[in-house]
N, CA and C atoms as an extended XYZ file, in Angstrom:
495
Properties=species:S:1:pos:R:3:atomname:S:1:resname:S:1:resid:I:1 pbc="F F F"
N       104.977       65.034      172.532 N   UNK     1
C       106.129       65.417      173.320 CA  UNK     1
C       106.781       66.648      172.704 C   UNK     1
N       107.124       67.350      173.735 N   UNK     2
C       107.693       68.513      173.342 CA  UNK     2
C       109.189       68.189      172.633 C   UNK     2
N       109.451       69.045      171.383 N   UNK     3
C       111.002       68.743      171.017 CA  UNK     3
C       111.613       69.802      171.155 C   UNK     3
N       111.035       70.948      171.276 N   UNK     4
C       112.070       72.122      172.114 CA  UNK     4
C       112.676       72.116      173.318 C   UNK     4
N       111.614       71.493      174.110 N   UNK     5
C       112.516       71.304      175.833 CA  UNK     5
C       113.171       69.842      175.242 C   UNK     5
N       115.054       70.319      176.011 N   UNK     6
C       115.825       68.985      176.121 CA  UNK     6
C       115.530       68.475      177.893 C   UNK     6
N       116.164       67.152      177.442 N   UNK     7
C       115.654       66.556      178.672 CA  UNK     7
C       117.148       66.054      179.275 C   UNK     7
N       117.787       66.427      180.394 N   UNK     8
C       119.363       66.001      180.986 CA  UNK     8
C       119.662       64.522      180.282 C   UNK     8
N       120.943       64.647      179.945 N   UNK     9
C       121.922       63.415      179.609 CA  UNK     9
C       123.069       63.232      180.366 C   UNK     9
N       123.060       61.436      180.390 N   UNK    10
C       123.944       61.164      181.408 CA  UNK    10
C       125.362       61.100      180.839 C   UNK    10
N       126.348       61.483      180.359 N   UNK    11
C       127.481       61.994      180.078 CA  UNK    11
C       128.293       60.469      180.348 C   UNK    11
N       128.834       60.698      181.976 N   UNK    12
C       129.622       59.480      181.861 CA  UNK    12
C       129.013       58.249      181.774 C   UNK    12
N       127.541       57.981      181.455 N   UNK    13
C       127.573       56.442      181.284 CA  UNK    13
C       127.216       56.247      179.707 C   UNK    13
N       127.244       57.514      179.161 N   UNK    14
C       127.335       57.892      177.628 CA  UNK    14
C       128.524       57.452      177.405 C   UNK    14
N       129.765       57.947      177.876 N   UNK    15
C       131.589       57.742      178.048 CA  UNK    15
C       131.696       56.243      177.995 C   UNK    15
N       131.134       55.982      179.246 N   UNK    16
C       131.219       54.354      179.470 CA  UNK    16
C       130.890       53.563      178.134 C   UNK    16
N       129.899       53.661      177.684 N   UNK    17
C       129.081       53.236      176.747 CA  UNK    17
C       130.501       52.710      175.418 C   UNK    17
N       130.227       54.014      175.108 N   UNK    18
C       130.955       53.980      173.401 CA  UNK    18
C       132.471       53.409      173.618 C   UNK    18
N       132.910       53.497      174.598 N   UNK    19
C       134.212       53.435      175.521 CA  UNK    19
C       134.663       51.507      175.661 C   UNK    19
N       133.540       51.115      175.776 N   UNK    20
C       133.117       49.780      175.953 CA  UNK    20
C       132.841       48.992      174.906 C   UNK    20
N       132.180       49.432      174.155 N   UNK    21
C       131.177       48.758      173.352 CA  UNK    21
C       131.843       48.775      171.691 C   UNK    21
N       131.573       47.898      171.113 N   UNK    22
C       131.916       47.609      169.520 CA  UNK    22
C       131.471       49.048      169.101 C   UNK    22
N       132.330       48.970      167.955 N   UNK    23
C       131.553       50.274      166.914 CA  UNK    23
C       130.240       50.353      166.791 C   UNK    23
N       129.349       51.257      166.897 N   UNK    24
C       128.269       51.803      166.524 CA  UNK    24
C       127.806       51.529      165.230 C   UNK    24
N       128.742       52.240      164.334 N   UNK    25
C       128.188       52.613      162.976 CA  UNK    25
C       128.790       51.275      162.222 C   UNK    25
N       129.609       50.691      162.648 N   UNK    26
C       129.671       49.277      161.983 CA  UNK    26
C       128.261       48.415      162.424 C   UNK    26
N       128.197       48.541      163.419 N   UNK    27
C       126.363       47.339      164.437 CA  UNK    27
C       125.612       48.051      163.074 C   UNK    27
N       125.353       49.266      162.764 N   UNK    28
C       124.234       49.886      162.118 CA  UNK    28
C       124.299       49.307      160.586 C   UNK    28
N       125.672       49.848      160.107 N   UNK    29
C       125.714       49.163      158.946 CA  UNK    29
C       125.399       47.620      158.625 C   UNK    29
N       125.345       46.882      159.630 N   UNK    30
C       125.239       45.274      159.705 CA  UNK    30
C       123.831       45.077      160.045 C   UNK    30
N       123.410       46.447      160.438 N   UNK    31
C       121.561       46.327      160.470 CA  UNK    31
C       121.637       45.287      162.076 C   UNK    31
N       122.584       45.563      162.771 N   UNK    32
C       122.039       45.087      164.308 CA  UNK    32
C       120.485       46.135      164.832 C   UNK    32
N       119.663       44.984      165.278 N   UNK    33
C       118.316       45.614      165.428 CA  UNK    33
C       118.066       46.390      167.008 C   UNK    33
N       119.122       46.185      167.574 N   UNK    34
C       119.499       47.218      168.478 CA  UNK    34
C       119.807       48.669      168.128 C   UNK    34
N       119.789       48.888      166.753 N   UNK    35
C       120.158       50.328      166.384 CA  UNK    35
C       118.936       50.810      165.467 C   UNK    35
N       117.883       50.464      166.033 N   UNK    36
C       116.390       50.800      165.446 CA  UNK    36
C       116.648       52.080      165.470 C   UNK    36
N       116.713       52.954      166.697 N   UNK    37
C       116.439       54.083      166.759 CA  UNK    37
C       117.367       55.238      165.982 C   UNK    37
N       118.436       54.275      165.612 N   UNK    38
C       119.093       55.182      164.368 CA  UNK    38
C       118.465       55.035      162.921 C   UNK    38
N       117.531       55.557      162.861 N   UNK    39
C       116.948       55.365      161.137 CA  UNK    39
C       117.566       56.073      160.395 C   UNK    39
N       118.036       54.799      159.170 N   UNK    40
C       118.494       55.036      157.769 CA  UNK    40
C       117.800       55.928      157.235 C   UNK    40
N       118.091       57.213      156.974 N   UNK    41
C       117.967       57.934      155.608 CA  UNK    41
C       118.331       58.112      154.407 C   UNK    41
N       119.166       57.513      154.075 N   UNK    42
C       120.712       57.780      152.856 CA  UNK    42
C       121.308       56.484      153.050 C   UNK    42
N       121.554       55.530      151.714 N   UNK    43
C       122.213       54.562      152.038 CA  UNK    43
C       122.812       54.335      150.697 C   UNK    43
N       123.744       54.338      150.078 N   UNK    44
C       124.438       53.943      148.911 CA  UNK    44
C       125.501       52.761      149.090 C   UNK    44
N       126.205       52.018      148.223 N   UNK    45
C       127.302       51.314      148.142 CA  UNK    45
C       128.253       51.698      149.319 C   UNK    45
N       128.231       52.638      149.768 N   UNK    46
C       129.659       53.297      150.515 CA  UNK    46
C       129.523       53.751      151.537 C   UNK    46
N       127.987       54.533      151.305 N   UNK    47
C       127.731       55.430      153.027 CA  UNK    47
C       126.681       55.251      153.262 C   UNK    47
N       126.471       55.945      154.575 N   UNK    48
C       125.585       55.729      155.381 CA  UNK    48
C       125.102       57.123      156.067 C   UNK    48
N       123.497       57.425      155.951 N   UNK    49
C       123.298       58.677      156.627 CA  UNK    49
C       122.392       58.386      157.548 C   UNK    49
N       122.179       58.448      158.812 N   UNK    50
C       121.243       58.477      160.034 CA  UNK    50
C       121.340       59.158      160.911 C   UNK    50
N       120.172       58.943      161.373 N   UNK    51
C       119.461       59.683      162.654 CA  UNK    51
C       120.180       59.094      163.873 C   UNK    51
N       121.024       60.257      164.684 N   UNK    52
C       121.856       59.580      166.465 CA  UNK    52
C       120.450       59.159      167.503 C   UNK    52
N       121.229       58.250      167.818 N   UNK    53
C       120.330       58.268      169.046 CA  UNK    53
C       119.725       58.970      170.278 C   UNK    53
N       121.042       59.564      170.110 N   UNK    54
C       120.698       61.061      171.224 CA  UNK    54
C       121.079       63.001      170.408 C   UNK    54
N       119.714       62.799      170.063 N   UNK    55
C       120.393       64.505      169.085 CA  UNK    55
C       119.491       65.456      169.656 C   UNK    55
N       120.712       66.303      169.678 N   UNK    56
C       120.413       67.681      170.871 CA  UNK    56
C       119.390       68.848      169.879 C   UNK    56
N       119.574       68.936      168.801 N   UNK    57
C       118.610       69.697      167.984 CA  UNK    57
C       117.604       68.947      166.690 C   UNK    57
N       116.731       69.317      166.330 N   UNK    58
C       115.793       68.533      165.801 CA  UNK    58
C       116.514       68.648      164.302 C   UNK    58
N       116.954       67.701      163.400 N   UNK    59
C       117.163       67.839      162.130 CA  UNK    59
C       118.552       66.941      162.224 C   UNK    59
N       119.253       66.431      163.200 N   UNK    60
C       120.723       65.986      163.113 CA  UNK    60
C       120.711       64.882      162.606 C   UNK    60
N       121.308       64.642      161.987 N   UNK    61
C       121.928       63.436      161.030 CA  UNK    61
C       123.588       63.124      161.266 C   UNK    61
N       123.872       62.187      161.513 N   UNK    62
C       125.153       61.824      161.028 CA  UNK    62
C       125.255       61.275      159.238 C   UNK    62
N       126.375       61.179      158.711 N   UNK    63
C       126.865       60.702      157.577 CA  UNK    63
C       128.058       59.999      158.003 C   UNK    63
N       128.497       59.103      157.022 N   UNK    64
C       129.655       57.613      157.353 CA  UNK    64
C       129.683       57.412      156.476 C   UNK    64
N       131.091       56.927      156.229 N   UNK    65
C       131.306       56.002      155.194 CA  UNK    65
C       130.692       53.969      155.789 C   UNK    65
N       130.807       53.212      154.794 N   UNK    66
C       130.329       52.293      155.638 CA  UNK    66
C       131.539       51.582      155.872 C   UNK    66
N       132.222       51.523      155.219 N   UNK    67
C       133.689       50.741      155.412 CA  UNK    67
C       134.535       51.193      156.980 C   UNK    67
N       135.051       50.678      158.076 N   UNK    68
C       135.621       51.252      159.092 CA  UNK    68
C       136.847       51.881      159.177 C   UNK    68
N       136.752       53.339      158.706 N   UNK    69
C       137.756       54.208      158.626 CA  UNK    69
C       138.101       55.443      159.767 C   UNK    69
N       138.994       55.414      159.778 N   UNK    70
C       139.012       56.483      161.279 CA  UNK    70
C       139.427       58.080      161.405 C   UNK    70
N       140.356       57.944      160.078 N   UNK    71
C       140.891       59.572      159.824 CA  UNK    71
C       140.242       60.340      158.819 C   UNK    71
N       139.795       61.365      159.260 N   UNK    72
C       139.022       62.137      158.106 CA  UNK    72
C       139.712       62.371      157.115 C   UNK    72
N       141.002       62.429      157.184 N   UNK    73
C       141.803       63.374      155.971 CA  UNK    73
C       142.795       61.898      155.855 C   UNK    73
N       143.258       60.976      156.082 N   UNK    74
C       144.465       60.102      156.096 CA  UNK    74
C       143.556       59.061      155.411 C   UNK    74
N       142.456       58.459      156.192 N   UNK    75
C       141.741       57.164      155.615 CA  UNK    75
C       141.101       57.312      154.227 C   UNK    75
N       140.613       58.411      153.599 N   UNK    76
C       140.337       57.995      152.481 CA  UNK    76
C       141.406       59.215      151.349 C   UNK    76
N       141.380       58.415      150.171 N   UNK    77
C       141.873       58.773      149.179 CA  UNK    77
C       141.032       60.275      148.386 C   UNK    77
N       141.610       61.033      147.398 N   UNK    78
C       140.927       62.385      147.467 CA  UNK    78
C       139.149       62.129      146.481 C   UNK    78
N       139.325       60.837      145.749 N   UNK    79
C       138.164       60.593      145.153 CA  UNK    79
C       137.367       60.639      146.374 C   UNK    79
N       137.050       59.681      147.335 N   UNK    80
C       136.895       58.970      148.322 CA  UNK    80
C       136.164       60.211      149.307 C   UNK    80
N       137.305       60.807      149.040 N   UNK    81
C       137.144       61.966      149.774 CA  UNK    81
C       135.695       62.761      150.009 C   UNK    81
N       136.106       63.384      148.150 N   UNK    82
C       135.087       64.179      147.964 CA  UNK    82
C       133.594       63.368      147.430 C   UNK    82
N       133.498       62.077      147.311 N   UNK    83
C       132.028       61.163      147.250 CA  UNK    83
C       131.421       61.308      148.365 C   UNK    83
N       132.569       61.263      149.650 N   UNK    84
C       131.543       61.246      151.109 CA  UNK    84
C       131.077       62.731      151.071 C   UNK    84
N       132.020       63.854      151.126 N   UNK    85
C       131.580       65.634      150.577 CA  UNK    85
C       130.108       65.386      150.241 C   UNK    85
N       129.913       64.809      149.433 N   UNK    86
C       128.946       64.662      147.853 CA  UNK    86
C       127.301       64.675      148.831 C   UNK    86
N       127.634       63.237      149.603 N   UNK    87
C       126.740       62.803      150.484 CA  UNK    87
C       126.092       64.083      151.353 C   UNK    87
N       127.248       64.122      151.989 N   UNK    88
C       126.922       65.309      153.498 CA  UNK    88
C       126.396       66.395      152.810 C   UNK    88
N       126.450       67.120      151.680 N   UNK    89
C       126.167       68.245      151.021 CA  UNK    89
C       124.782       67.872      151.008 C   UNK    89
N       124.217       66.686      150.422 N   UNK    90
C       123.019       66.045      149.943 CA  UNK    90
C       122.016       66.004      150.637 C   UNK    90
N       122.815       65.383      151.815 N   UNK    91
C       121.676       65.043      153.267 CA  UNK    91
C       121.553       66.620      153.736 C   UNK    91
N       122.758       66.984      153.755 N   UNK    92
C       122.438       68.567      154.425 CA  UNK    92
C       121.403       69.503      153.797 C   UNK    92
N       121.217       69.624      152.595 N   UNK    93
C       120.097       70.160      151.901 CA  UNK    93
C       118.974       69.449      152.345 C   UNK    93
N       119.254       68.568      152.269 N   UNK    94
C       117.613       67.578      152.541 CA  UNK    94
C       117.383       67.878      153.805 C   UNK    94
N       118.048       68.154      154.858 N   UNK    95
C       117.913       68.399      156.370 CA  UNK    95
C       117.207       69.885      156.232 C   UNK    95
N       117.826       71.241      155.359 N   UNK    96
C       117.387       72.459      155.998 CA  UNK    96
C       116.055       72.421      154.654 C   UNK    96
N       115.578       70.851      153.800 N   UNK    97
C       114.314       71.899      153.084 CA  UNK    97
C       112.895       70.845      153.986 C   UNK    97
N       113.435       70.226      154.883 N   UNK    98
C       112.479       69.457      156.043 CA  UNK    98
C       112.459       70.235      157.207 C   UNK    98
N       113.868       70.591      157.927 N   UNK    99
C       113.559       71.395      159.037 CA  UNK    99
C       113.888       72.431      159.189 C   UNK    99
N       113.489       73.671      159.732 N   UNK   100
C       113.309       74.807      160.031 CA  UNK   100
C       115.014       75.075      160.849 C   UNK   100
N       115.742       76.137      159.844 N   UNK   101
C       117.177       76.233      160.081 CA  UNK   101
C       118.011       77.592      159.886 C   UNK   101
N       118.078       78.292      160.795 N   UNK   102
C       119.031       79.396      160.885 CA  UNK   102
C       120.380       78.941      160.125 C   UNK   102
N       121.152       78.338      160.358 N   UNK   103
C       122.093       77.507      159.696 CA  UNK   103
C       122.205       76.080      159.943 C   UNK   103
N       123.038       75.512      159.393 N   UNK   104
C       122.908       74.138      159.051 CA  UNK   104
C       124.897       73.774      159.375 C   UNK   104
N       125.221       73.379      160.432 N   UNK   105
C       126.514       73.129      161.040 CA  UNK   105
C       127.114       71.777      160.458 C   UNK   105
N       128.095       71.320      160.094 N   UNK   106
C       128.323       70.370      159.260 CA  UNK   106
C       129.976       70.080      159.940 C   UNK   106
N       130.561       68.826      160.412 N   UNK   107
C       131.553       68.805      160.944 CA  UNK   107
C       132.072       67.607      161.244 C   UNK   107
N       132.574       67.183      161.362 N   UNK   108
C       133.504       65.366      161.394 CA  UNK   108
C       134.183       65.771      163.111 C   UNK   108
N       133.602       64.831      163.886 N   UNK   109
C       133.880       64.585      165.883 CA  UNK   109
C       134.175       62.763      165.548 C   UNK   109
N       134.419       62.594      167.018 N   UNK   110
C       135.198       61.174      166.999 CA  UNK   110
C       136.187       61.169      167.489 C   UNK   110
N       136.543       60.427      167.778 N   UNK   111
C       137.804       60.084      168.940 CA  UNK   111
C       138.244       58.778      168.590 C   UNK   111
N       139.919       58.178      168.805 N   UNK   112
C       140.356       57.330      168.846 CA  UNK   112
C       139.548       56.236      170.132 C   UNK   112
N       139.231       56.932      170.982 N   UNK   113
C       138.951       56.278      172.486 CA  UNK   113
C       137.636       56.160      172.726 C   UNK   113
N       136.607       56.841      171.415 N   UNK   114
C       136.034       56.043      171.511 CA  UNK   114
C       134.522       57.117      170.749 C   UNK   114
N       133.685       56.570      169.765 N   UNK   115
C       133.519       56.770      168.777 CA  UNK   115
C       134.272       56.777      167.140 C   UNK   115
N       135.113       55.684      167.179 N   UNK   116
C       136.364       55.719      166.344 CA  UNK   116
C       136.064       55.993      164.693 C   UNK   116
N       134.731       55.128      164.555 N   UNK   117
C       134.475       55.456      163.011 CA  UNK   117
C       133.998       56.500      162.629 C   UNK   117
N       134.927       57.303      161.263 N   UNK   118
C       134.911       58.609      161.117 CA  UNK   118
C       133.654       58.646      160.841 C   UNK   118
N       133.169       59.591      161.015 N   UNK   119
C       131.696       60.493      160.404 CA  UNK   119
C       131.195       61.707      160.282 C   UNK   119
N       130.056       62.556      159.578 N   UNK   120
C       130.550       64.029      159.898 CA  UNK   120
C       128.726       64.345      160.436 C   UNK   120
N       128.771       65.065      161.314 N   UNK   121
C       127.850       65.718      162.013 CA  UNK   121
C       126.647       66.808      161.190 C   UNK   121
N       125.514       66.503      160.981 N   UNK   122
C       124.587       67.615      160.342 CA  UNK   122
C       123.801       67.727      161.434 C   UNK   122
N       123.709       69.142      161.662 N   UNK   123
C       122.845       69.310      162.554 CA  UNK   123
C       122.170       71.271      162.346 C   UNK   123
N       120.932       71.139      162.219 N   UNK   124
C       120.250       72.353      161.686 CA  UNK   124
C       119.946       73.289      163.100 C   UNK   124
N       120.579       74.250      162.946 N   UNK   125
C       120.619       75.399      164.168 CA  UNK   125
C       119.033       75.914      164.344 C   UNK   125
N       118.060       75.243      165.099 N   UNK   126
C       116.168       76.213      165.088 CA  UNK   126
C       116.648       77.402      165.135 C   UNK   126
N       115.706       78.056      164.123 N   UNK   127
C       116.117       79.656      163.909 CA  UNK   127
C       115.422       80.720      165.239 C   UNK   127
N       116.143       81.518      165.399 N   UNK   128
C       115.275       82.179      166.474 CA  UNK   128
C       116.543       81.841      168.286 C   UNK   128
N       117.333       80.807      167.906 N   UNK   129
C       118.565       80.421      169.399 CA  UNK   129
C       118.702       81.053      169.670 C   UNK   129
N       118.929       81.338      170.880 N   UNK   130
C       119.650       82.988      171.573 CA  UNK   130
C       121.684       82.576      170.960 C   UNK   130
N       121.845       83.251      170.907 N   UNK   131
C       123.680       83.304      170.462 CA  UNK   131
C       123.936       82.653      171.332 C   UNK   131
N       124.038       82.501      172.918 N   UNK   132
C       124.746       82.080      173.396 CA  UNK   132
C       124.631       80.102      173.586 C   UNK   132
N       123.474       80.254      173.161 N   UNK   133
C       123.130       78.725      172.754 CA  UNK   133
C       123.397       78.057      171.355 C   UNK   133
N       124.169       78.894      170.719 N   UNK   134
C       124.695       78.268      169.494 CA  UNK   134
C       126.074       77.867      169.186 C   UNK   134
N       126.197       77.323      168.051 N   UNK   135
C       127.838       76.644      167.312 CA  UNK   135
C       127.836       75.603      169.213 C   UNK   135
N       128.866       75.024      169.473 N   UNK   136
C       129.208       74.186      170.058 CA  UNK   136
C       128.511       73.654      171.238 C   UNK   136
N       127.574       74.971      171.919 N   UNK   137
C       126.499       74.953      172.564 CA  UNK   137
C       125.445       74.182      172.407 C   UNK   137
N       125.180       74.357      171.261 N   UNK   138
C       124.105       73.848      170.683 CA  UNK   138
C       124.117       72.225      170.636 C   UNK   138
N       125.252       71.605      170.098 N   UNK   139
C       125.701       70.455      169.574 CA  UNK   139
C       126.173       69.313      171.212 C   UNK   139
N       126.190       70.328      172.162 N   UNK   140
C       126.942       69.548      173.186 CA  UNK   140
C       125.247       68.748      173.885 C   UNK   140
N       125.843       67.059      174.419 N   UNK   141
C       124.447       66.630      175.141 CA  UNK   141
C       125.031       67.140      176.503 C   UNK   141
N       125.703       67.551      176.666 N   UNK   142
C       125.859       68.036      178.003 CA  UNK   142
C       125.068       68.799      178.594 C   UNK   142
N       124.419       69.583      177.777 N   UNK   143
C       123.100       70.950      177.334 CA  UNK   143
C       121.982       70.026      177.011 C   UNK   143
N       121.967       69.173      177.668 N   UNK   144
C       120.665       68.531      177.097 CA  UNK   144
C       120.284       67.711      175.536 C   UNK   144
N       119.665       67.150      175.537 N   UNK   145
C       119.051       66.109      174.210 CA  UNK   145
C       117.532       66.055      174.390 C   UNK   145
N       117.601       66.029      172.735 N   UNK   146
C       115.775       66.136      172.745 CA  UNK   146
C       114.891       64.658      173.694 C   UNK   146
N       113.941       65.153      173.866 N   UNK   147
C       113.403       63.907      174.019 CA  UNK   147
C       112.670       62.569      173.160 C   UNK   147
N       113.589       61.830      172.754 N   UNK   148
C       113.800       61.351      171.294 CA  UNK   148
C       113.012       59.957      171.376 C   UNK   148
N       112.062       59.533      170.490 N   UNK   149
C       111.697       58.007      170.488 CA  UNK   149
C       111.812       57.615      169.184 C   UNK   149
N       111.223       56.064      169.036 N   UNK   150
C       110.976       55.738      168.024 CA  UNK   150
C       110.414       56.275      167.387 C   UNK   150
N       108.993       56.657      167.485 N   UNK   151
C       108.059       57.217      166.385 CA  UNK   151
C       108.607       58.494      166.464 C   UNK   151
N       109.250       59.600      166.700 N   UNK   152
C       109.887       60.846      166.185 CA  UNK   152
C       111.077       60.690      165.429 C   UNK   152
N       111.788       59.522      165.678 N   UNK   153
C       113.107       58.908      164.365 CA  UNK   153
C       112.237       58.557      163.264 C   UNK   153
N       111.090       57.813      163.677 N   UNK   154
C       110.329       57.252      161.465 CA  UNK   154
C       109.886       58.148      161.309 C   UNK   154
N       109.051       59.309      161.988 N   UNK   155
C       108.479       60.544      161.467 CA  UNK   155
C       109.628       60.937      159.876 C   UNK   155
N       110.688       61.835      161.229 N   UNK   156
C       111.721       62.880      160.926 CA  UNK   156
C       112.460       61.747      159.711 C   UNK   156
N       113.010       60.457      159.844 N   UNK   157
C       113.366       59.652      158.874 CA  UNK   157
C       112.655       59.776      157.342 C   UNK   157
N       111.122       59.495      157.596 N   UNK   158
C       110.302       59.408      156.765 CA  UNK   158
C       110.529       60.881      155.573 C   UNK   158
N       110.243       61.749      156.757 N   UNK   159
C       110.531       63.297      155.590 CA  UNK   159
C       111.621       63.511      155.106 C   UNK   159
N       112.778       62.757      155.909 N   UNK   160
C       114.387       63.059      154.899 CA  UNK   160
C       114.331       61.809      153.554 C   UNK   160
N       113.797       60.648      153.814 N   UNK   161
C       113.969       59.989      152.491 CA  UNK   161
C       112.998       60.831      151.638 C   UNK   161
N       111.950       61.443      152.388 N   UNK   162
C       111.511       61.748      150.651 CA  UNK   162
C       111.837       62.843      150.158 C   UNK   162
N       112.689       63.886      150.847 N   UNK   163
C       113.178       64.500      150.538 CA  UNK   163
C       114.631       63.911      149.299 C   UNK   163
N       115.088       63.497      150.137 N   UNK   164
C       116.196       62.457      149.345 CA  UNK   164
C       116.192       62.252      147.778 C   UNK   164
N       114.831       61.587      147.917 N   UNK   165
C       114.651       60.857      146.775 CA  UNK   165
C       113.901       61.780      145.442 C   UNK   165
């Protein structure tokens, strides 16, 4: 399957979804087996790094703390702080020496209403984008999402732990 062509995403039943439904990244952290397709890459005492279920460029990772915190800057303390930093820096290297990256975008999204548990966004820009398909462009599923399965999450999983490690 091609991972350059994205394939349309359905937006509001995406809305509906997260809108509805228990936390995500708490189900994941609890290893609900409904969240196969988010494969663990990074897992320590505290956080959590995986693969979204729906990622618009090839290399995206989220990072989390595992505890359910909601404010990037209010919920944790400045140690706290800079351990999760520590992480995202970590995975983010490990993301641009696996995939092929003009830059490497790094950013904390989420909403009270729905995606609530904080987390911060890695996602590696394919080098070569036209400009106008980059920074927020790039990141939106509104613009499409790869066409993502299981066996392309353990692949891409597989090369970030050993990168990792």
């Amino acid at each position: 399957m091609d991972l350059e062509r994205k394939v349309p995403f359905d937006v509001a039943a995406y809305v509906e979804r997260v809108k509805s439904r228990p936390c995500f990244i708490c189900a994941i952290v609890a290893g609900d087996p409904d969240h196969a397709l988010e494969q663990i890459v990074y897992e320590d005492d505290r956080h959590l790094a995986f693969l979204p279920r729906y990622p618009t460029v090839p290399g995206y990772v989220l990072v989390s703390p595992k505890r359910h915190v909601e404010h990037v800057v209010r919920d944790l303390d400045e140690p706290a702080f800079h351990a999760i930093m520590e992480v995202v820096r970590k995975v983010a290297l490990a993301v641009e020496a696996v995939v092929p990256s003009e830059r490497t975008y790094v950013l904390s999204l989420g909403s009270q209403q729905g995606n609530a548990h904080l987390h911060w966004h890695i996602a590696a820009l394919p080098p070569g984008t036209p400009y106008e398909e980059q920074q927020f462009h790039a990141l939106m599923s509104e613009n499409g999402v790869l066409p993502w399965t299981q066996e392309h999450a353990e692949e891409l999983a597989a090369r970030l732990r050993a990168a990792l490690s």
